[in-house]
LOGUKE-26229 format. One record per residue (C-alpha): x, y, z; residue number from 1. Coordinates in Angstrom, 3 decimals. Layout:
BEGIN
[site [X, Y, Z], NUM]
...
This chain:
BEGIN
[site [22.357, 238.175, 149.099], 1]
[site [21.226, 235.045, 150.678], 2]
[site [18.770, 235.269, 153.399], 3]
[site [21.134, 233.637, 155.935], 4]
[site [23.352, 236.914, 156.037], 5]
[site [20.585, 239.632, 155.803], 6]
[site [21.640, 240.749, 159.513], 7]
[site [24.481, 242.037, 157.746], 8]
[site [23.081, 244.627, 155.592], 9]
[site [19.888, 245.432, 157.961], 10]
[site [21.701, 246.176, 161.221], 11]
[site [23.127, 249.619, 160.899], 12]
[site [24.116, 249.456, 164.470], 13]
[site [27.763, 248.899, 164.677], 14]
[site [28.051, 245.957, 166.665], 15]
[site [29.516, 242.290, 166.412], 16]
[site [33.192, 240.935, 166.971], 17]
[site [35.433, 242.453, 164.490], 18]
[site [37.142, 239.150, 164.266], 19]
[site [34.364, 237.089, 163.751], 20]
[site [32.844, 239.393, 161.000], 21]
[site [36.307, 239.603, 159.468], 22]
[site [36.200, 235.586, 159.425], 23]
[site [32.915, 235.272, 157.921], 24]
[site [34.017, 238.217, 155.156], 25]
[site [36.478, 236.046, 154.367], 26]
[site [34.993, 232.773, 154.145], 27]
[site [32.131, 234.376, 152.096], 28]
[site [35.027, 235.707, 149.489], 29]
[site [36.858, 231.998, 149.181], 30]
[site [33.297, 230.562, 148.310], 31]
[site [32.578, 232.959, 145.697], 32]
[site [30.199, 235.553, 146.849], 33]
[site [32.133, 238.661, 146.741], 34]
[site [29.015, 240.807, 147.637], 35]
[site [27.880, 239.393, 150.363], 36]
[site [31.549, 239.543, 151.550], 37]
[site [31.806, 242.937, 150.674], 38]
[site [28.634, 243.556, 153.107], 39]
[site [30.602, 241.719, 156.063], 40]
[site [33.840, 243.462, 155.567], 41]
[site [31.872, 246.649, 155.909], 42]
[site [30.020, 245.664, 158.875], 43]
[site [33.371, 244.721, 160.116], 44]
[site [35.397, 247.907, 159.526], 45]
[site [32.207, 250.328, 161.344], 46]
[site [32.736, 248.146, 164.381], 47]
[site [36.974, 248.491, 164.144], 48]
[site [37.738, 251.199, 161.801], 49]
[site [41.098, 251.359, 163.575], 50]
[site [41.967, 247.562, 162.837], 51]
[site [44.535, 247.778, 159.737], 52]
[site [43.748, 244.133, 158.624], 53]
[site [39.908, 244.866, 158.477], 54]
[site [40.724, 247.795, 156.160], 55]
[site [43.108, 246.276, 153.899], 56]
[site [41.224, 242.754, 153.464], 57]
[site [38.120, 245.203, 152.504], 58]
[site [39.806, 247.758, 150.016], 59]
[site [41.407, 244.746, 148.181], 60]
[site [38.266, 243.683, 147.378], 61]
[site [36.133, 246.661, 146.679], 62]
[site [39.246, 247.316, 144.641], 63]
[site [38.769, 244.141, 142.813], 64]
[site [35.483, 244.717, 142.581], 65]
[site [35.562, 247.961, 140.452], 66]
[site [34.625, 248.536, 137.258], 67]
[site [36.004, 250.231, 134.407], 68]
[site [33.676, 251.411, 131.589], 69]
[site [33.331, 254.227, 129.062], 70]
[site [36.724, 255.074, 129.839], 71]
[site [34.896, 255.628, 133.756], 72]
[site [36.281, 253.691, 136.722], 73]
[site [33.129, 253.012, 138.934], 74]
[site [33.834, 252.021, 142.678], 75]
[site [31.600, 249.789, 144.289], 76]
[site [29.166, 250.300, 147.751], 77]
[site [28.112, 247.479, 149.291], 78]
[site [24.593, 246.712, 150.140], 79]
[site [23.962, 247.907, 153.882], 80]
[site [22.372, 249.675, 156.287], 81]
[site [23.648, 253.395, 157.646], 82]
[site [22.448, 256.006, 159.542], 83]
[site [21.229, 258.660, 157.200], 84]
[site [20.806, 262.871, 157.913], 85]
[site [22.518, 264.493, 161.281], 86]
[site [21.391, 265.000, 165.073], 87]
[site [23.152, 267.993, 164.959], 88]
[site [22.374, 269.392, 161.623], 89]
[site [20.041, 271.579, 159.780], 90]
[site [16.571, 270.873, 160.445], 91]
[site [16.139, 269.761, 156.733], 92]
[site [18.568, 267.079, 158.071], 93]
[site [16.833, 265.476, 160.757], 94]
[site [15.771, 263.141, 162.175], 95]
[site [18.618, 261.181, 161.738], 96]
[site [17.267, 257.922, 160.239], 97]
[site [18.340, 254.064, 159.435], 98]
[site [18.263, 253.356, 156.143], 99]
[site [18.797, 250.352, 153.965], 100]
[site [20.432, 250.221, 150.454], 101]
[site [21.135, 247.171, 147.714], 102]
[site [24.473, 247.718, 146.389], 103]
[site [25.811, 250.033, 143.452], 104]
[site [28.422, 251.758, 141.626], 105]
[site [29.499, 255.266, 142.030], 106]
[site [31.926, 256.936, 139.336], 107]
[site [35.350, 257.211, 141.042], 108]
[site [35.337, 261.309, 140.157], 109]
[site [33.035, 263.579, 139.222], 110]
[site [32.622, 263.670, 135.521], 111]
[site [34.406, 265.978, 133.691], 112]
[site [34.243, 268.222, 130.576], 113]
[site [36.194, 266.018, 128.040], 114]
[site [34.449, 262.353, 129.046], 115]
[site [30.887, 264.388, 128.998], 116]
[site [31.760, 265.662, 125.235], 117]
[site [32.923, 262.463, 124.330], 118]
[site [30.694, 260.103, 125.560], 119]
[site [27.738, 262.782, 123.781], 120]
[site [30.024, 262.601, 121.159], 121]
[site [30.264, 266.012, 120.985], 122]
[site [32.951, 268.401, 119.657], 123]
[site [35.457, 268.155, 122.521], 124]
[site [36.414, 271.259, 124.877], 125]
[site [37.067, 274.038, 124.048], 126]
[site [34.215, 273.919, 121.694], 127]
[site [32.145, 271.500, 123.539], 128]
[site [28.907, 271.676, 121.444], 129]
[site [26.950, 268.695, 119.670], 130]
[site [28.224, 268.630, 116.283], 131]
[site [25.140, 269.638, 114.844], 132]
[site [24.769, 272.925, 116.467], 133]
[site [25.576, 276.512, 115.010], 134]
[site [24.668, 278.945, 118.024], 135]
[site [23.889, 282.080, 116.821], 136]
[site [24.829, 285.081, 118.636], 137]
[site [22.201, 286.654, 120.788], 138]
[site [19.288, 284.667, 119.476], 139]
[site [16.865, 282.752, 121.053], 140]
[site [18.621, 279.459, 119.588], 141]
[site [18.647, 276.953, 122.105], 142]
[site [22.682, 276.757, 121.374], 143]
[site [23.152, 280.158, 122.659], 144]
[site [22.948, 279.172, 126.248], 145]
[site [24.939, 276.063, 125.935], 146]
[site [27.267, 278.791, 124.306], 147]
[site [27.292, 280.792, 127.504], 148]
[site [27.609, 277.783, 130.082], 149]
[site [30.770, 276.718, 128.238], 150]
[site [32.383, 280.327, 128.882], 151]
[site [32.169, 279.405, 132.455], 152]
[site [34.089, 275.801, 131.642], 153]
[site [36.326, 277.698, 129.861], 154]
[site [37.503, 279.122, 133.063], 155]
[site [37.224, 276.331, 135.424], 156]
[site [37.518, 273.431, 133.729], 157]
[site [41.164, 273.773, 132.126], 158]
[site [43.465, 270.815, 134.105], 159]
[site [46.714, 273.654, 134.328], 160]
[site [44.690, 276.600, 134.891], 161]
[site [45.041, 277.792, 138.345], 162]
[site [42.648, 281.027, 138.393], 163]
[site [39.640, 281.811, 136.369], 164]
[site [39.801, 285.226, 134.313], 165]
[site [37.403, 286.618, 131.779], 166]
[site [36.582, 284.128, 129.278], 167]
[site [38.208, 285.045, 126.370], 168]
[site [41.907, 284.609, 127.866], 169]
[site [40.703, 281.040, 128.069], 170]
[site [39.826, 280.232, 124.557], 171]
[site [42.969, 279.204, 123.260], 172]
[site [41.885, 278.818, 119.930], 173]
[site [40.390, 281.434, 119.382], 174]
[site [40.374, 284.539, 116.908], 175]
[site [39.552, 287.962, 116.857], 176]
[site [38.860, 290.597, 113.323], 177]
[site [40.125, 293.688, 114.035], 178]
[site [39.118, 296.300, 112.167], 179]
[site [41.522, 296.344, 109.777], 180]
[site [40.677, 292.516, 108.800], 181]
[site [43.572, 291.636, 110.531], 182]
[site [43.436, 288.059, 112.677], 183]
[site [44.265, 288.372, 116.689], 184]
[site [44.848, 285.659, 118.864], 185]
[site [43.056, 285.711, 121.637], 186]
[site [45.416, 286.162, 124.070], 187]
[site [47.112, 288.795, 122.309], 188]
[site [44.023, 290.532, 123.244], 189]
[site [43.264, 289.411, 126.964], 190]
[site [46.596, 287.804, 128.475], 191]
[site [46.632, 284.141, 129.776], 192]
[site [45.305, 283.018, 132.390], 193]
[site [47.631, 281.509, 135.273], 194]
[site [48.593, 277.693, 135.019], 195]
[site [50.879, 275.557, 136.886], 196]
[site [52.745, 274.484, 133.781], 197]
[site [52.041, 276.915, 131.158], 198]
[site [53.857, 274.356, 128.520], 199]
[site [51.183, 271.479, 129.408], 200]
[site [48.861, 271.177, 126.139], 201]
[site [45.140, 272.568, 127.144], 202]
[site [43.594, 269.504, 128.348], 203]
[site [39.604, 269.146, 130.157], 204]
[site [39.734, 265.764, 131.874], 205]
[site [41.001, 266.219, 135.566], 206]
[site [38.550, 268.880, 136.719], 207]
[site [34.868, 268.402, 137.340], 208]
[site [32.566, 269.579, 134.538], 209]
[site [30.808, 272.762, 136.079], 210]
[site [27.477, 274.661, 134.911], 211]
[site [25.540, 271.070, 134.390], 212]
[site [21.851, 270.795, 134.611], 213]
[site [20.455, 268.026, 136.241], 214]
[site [18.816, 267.057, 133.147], 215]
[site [22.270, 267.110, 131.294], 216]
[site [23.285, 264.869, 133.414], 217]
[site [19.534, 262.327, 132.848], 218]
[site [20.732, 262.931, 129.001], 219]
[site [23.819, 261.093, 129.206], 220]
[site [22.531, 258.698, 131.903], 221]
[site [20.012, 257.821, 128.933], 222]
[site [23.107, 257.703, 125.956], 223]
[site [24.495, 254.909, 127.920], 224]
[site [21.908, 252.775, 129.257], 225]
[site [21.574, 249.563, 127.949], 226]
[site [18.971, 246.625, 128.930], 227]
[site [21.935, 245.071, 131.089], 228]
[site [23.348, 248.224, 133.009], 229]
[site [21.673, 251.511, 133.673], 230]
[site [23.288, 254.367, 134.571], 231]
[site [21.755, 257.361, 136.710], 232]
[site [22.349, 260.022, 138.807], 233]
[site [22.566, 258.614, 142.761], 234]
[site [19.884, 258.866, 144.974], 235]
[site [19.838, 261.498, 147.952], 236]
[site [20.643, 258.178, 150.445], 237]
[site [22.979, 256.440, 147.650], 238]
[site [25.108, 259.625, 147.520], 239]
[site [25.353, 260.082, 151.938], 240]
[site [26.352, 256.551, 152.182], 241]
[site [28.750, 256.288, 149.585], 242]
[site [29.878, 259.667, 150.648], 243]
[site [30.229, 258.628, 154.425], 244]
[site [33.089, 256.064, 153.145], 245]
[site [31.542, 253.329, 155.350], 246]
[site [32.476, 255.367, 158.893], 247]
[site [28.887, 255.742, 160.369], 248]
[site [28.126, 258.568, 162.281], 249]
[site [30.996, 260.902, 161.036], 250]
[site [30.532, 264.728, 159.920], 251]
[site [32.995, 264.383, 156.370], 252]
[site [34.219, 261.526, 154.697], 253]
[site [37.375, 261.497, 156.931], 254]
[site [36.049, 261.617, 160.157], 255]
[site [35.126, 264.353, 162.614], 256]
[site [38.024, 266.999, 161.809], 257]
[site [37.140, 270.095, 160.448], 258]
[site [38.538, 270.548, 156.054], 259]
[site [41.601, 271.531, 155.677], 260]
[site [43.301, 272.067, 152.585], 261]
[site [45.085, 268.468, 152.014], 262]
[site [41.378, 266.980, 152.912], 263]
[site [39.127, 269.091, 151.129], 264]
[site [38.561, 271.655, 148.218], 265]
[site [36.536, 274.071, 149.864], 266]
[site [36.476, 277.023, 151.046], 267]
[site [38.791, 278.958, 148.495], 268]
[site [36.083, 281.495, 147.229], 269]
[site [38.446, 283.945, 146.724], 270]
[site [40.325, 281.714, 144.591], 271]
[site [38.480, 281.228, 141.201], 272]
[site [39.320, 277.695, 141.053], 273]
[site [38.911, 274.000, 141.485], 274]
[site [41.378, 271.218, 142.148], 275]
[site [42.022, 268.142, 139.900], 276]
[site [39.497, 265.693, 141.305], 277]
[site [42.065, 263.179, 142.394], 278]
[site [44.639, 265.782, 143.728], 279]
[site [43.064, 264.624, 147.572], 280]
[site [42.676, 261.132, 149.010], 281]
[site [39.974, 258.926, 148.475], 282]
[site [37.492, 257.823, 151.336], 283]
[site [37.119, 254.432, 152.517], 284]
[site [35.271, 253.498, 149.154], 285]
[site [38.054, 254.804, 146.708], 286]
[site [35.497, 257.833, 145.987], 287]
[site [37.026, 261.499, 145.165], 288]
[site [36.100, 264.771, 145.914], 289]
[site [32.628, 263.495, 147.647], 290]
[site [32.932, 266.412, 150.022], 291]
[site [34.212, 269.866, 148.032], 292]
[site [35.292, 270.578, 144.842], 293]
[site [31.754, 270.872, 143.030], 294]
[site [28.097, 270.300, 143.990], 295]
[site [26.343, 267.331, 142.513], 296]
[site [22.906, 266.593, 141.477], 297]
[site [21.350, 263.285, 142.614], 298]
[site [18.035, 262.373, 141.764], 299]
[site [15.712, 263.285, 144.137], 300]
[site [13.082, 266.297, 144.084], 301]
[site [14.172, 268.098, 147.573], 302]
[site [11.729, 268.692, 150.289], 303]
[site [12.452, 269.982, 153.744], 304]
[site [10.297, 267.432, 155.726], 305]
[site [10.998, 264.630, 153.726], 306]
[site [13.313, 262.428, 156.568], 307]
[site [10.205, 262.082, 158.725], 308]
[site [8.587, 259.704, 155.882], 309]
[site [11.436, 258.188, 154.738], 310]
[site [10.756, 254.825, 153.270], 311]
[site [13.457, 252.648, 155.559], 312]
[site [14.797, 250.875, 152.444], 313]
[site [15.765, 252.263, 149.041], 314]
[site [14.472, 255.949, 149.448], 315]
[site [13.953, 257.421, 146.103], 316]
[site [12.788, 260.919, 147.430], 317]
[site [9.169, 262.499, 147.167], 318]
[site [6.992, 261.938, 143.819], 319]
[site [6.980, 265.551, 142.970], 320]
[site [8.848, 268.852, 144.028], 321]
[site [10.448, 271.832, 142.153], 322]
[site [14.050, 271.943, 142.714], 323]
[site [16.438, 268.662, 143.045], 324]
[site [18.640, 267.731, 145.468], 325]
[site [22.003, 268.652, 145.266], 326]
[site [25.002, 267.333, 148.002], 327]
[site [28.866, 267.703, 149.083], 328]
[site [29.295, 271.241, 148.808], 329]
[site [31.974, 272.629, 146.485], 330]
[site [35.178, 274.980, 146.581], 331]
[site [33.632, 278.048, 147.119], 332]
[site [31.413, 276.742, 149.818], 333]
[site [32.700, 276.566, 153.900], 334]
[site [32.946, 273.967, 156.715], 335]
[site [29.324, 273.397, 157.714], 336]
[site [28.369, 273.166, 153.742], 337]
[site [30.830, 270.339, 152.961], 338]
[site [29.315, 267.781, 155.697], 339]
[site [27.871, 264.709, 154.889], 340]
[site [24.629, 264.917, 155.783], 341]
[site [23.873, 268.680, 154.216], 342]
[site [21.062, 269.154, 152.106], 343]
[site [20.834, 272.251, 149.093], 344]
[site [18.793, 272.151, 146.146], 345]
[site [17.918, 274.190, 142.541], 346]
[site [15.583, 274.378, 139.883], 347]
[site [17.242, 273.443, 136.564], 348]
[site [16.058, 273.093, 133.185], 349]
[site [18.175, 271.831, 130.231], 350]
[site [19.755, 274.603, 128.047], 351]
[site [17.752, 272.732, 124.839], 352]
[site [14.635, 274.657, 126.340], 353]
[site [16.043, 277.941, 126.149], 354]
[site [16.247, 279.033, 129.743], 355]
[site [19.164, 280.358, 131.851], 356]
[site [18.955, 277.909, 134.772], 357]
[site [20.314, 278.658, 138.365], 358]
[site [22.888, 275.570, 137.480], 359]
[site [24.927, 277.806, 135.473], 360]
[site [27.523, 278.697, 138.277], 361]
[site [31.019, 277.797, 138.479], 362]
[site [30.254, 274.869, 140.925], 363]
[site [27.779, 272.790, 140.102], 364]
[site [28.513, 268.997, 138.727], 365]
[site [27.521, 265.583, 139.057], 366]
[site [28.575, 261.618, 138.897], 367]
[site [26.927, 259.019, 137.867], 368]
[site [25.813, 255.516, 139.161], 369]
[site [25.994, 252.099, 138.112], 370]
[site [23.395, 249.681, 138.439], 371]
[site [23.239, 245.958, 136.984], 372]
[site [19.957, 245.420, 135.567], 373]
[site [20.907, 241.378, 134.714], 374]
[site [23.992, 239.508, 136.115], 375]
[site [25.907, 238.364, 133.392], 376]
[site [24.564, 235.124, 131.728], 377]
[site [20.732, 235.768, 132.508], 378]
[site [18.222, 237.023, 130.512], 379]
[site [18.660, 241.358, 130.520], 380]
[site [15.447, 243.025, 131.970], 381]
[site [13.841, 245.069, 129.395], 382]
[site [15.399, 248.427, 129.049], 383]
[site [15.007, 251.166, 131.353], 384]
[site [14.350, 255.032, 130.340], 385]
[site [15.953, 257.473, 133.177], 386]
C-alpha cells in the first residue's frame, strides 16, 4: 500500500466523508490497486454502514477479490486498523485496544470433515483415518484416539443428520458378528439417527469438522504451504477483525442485537447438533458461522493480561503459554460466549502423541488463513514451516 494512503489503514477512528472515501475507493479500483481500494471502501462503510452504495461498491470487490483454492473459497480482509477486545467485556478482554493488520484471507467456512480427509489425503468420512493406519482396539496405538475423535464426527458431522445419538447408529457402513457368525448392519442394531432427508446419500462437507487439535489443524496448514502462499491458522486479532465484518465497535458480527436463531447457531445445547455452515448469512466480509456453530483455534498461546502489551500492529500473541486461544463460541455455548471480542482457550496435543486432549468435544473446529508470501511474477520467499 503506497505511503500516500497509509491514513487509511492506521486510523481506526471512524471518521472522514463517506462520499469522499467512496470516491477515492473508487478511483483507487479504476487505476488498478484493488487493495488499497479495498482499505478505502472499508474505511468508508465504518463511517456509513447504512449507505447502500458504500456496501455494494465494497462487496463487489471483496467478492472479486476472493479466492478459490483446494476446493476452499477464501474471502479477503483488507489491511486496516480496528478496535480490538471490549469496554464492557471480560477482564481478559480489556482494555479495548487499536490495532493494525496487513491484509489476508480467511476460509469462507469452517473446514469440514470431508475437505480435511481429502486434502490429508486420507480415507474419507466415515473412516477418516490416514491410509496407513490400522488402530488397534484398546492399545496404546496412536490410531486409537484418532479412532475415538472420529466417533464424535460420526455424530456431528453428517450434513442430514439432525441429532447426535450413540455412535454406532451413525456408522453407516458398518458391521456387526453376532454370535452365530451372522453379519448385522449397524443400524439393525442401534436405529438411525434423525435426518432431514433420510434418502440424501451420507455426505461430511457442510458441517464444521469437530474434535480438532490445534496441531491438526498446523498439520494441514504445513500439507499445503508452498514458498508462494502459506496457509495458517488466524491470529487472535486476524480472527476479531475479520469476525467483526468491518462494523467497529459492535458486540456480534451483525451488530448489537442479541443471537437469535436465523443469526446464530448457538445456544441449542440441548440439541446435539450443528447447522450447515452456510445455512446463516454471511457478515460484511462474506465469512460464515464466525460467531456459533463451533469454536476455532487461532494461533496464539492465551494469556489473561496479554491486551495491556499488545504490540499496536500485527499482534502475534505472547512467546510462550500453555493453552491456545480459541474464539466465536459454538452451538452449545450462550449469548455472552458468542461475542466478538470473547476470549477461551485449551491445551491440545495431537492424537499422534497418544493423549486424549480437552479438544475432543463436539465443538471445537478451526479455519484457515491465506497469506501471499510473493505476488505473482516475483521471486517466491523461501518457504515457510508453520
Amino acid at each position: 500500500m503506497g505511503s500516500a494512503y497509509d491514513w487509511l489503514r492506521t486510523d481506526h477512528t471512524a471518521t472522514g466523508s463517506p462520499r469522499d472515501l467512496l470516491r477515492l475507493a473508487r478511483e483507487l479500483e479504476d487505476r488498478g490497486d484493488p487493495r488499497t481500494a479495498a482499505t478505502a471502501y472499508d474505511r468508508a462503510r465504518m463511517v456509513a454502514p447504512a449507505d447502500p452504495e458504500i456496501a455494494e461498491a465494497r462487496r463487489a470487490l471483496l467478492d472479486r477479490m476472493a479466492v478459490e483454492e483446494h476446493g476452499i473459497v477464501f474471502r479477503y480482509v483488507p489491511a486496516g486498523s480496528f478496535v480490538m477486545g471490549s469496554h464492557g467485556g471480560d477482564p481478559d478482554e480489556r482494555p479495548a485496544h487499536p490495532v493494525r493488520l496487513d491484509d489476508y484471507w480467511l476460509s469462507e467456512t469452517p473446514v469440514s470433515w470431508a475437505a480435511y480427509c481429502d486434502l490429508m489425503d486420507w480415507e474419507p468420512p466415515p473412516t477418516g483415518m490416514p491410509r496407513d493406519q490400522e488402530p488397534r482396539g484398546g492399545s496404546v496405538d496412536p490410531g486409537w484416539f484418532l479412532y475415538e475423535a472420529n466417533k464424535i464426527r460420526l455424530q456431528y458431522c453428517e450434513d442430514a443428520t439432525v441429532r447426535a445419538t450413540d455412535w454406532h447408529a451413525h456408522a453407516p457402513r458398518h458391521e456387526w458378528v453376532d454370535g452365530q457368525g451372522e453379519r448385522i448392519d449397524s443400524r439393525t442394531l442401534f436405529g438411525s439417527p434423525r435426518r432431514d432427508d433420510p434418502r440424501r446419500p451420507w455426505a461430511y462437507d457442510r458441517k464444521p469438522m469437530v474434535g480438532v487439535s490445534w496441531q491438526d489443524a498446523e498439520e494441514l496448514c504445513a500439507l499445503l504451504s508452498t514458498p508462494r502462499v502459506r496457509y495458517r491458522l488466524p491470529t487472535e486479532a486476524e480472527w476479531e477483525r475479520a469476525a467483526r465484518g468491518g462494523l467497529p465497535g459492535h458486540r456480534y458480527p451483525w451488530g448489537d442485537e442479541p443471537p437469535t436463531p436465523d443469526r446464530c447457531d448457538s445456544g441449542r445445547f440441548d440439541e446435539f447438533s450443528i447447522l450447515p455452515m452456510r445455512r446463516l448469512p454471511p457478515n460484511g466480509y462474506g465469512l460464515y458461522a464466525m460467531s456459533g456453530g463451533v469454536w476455532e483455534w487461532t494461533a496464539d498461546w492465551y494469556d489473561a493480561e496479554y491486551y495491556r502489551d499488545s504490540p499496536a500492529a500485527n499482534p502475534t500473541g505472547p512467546a510462550r503459554g500453555q493453552e491456545r486461544v480459541l474464539r466465536g463460541g459454538s452451538w452449545a455455548d450462550c449469548a455472552e460466549a458468542v461475542t466478538v471480542s470473547f476470549r477461551m482457550s485449551r491445551d491440545a496435543g495431537s492424537w499422534r502423541s497418544g493423549g486424549w486432549g480437552a479438544h475432543m468435544t463436539p465443538n471445537i473446529g478451526f479455519r484457515l488463513c491465506r497469506k501471499d508470501l510473493a505476488p505473482a511474477g516475483e521471486d517466491p520467499a523461501p518457504p515457510v514451516t508453520p
